[in-house]
C-alpha positions, 0 to 999 in steps of 0.5 A, a space after each residue: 264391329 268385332 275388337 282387337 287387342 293389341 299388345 305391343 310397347 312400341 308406341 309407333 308400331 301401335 300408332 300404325 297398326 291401329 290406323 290399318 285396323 280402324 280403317 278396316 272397321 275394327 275396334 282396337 285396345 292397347 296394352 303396353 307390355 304382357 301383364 296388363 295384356 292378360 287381364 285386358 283379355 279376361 275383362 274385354 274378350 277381344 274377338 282377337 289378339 295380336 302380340 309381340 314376343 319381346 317385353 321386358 315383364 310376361 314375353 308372348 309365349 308365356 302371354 300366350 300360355 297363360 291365356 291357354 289356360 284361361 278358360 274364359 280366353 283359351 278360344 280367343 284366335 291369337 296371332 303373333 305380330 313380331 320382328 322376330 323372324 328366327 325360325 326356333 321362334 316361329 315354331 316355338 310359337 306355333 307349338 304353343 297354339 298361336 293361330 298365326 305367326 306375322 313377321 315385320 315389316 308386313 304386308 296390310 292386304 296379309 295382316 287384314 286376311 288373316 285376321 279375318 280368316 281368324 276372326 270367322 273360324 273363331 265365330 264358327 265355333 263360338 257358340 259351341 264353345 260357349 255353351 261348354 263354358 256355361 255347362 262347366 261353369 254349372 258344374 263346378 258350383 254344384 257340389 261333388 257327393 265324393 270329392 275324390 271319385 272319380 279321379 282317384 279311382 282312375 288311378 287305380 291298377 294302372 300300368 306303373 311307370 317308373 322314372 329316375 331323378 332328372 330323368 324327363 317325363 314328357 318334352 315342350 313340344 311334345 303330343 300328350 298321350 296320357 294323364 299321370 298320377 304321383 305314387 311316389 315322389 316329386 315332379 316340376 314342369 319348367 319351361 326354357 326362355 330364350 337364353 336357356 334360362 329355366 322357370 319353373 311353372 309348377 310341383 307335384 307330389 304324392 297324390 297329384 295329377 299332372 299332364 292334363 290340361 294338355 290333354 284337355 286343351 288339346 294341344 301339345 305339351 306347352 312345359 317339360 315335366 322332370 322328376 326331381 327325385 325317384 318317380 312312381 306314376 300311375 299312367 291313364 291312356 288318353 281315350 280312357 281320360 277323354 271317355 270319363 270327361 264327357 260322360 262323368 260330371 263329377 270328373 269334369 268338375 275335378 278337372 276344371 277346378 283343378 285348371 282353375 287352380 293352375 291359373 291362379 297360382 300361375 298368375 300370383 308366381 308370375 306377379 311376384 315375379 314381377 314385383 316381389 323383393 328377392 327375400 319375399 319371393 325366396 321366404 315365399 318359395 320356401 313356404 310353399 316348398 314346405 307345404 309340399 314336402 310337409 304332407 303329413 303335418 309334422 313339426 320339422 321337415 327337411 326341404 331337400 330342394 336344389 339351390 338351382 331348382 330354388 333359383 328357377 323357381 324364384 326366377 333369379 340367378 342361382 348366386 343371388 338365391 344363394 347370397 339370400 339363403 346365407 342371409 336367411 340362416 346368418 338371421 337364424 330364419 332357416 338352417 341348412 342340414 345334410 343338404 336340406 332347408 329346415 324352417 326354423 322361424 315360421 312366423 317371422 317367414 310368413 310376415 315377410 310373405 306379408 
């Protein structure tokens, strides 16, 4: 009997839809906001999920975007179930790699069919996908012989693209056609909620890769890339990635790890997001900032980070970040020099992380 998971903080809707999904045979699970629906899907694999778009912690596309990136939940059919009729809506959330997108109030005979035709396409390639999960899994716990090949060597004397600050990379939305290399620089992905808002997702700097799990996954770019200052990077077209990842073992272990780190750290920025006080979740960004800009292992670097990229990558109003960093150097945590943020008491910093 296949298993639904339902995401949904209505409490009514969920009574209704349970009934029509038990009367027609399926199992159902609830979970009550975005969160708790991530990791009810990695624990219980539903054959299917639906969702709503509004709540107040994790909205559906970012449920939806966080379970693209799981490799043990990316093959889950999941259909939008939603009063949001809007179109920017509908096309946002099939652009993100919803298999279905059902408005309120519905029809049950049309709920049910295309949870069915879901479901079959899913199990049509269940098994394909699941022997490509094991053979992963296999490859990522064998040890690499040189941790660097063949990814670097990839980069190697490739087309060189070159991209001024706040000039865009790629778009949300848009078909991904090459992975991308750091030569030089810093680039951050965001995405824009609903109001406009941007949060951004994640940094990459000399020497990371960048734009491949749109390429892997196969689908279209779910974040805008941006550089934050001046950008050089190495371009690798999309049938020279995609021939390397099915012949080089050693290139797909890279990839996968690297996804796997994607989505934990994702998961840890959304939680704190969550959860964390503002001064914890801004001494956290700082850090890490920090590690970013600091790859050589000097004493004292400048963080020259914007107070609005600060905010979005905290998540909070750009006042609010900017009353915290003034409570930070007021308490000789931090001090500010020609536009850049010097750490002046790491320990004290790191407890507060704590």
């Amino acid at each position: 009997m296949p298993t639904i998971l339902v995401i949904d903080d209505n409490k009514t809707n969920n009574e209704n839809l349970v009934e029509i999904l038990e009367f027609a045979g399926y199992n159902v699970i609830v979970s009550e906001h975005g969160r708790q629906g991530l990791l009810v899907a990695e624990t219980s694999q539903p054959d299917l999920i639906l969702c709503d778009l509004s709540f107040s912690i994790l909205d559906g596309f970012v449920v939806l975007q966080m379970l693209s990136r799981n490799q043990f939940c990316c093959r889950i059919p999941f259909v939008f179930l939603t009063s949001r009729t809007e179109r920017e809506d509908i096309r946002i959330g099939m652009d993100l790699g919803a298999d279905d997108y059902i408005t309120r109030p519905f029809d049950p005979s049309e709920l049910l069919s295309s949870i069915e035709c879901q479901i079959r396409k899913g199990n049509s390639t269940g098994l394909s996908g699941l022997n490509g999960l094991n053979k992963i899994v296999q490859e990522i716990t064998t040890p690499p012989v040189e941790s660097d090949f063949p990814l670097k060597v990839l980069a190697r004397d490739r087309v060189v693209n070159f991209f001024k600050k706040k000039q865009v990379i790629y778009h949300q939305g848009g078909y991904p056609s090459c992975l991308y290399f750091i030569l030089k620089g810093k680039v951050k992905t965001y995405i824009l909620d609903e109001d406009g808002k941007e949060f951004i997702t994640d940094l990459y700097v000399e020497g990371d890769f960048f734009g491949y799990a749109s390429l892997l996954y196969q689908k279209r770019y779910v974040e805008t890339a941006e550089a934050i200052m001046d950008v050089e990077v190495s371009v690798i077209p999309r049938n020279e990635f995609e021939g390397i990842l099915s012949e080089d073992s050693s290139f797909r272990k890279q990839i996968m790890k690297l996804l796997a780190q994607d989505i934990n750290e994702r998961e840890k920025q959304l939680l704190k997001s969550a959860y964390d006080s503002l001064r914890k979740k801004t001494a956290d960004a700082l850090l890490i900032l920090y590690g970013k800009y600091n790859q050589s292992g000097q004493c004292q670097v400048g963080i020259k980070f914007t107070r609005s990229n600060l905010a979005a990558l905290v998540g909070v109003a750009k006042e609010s970040m900017a009353r915290t960093l003034a409570e930070f150097k007021d308490e000789h945590l931090i001090d500010v020099r020609n536009g850049a943020i010097f750490i002046l008491d790491m320990d004290k910093m790191i407890r507060m992380c704590r």
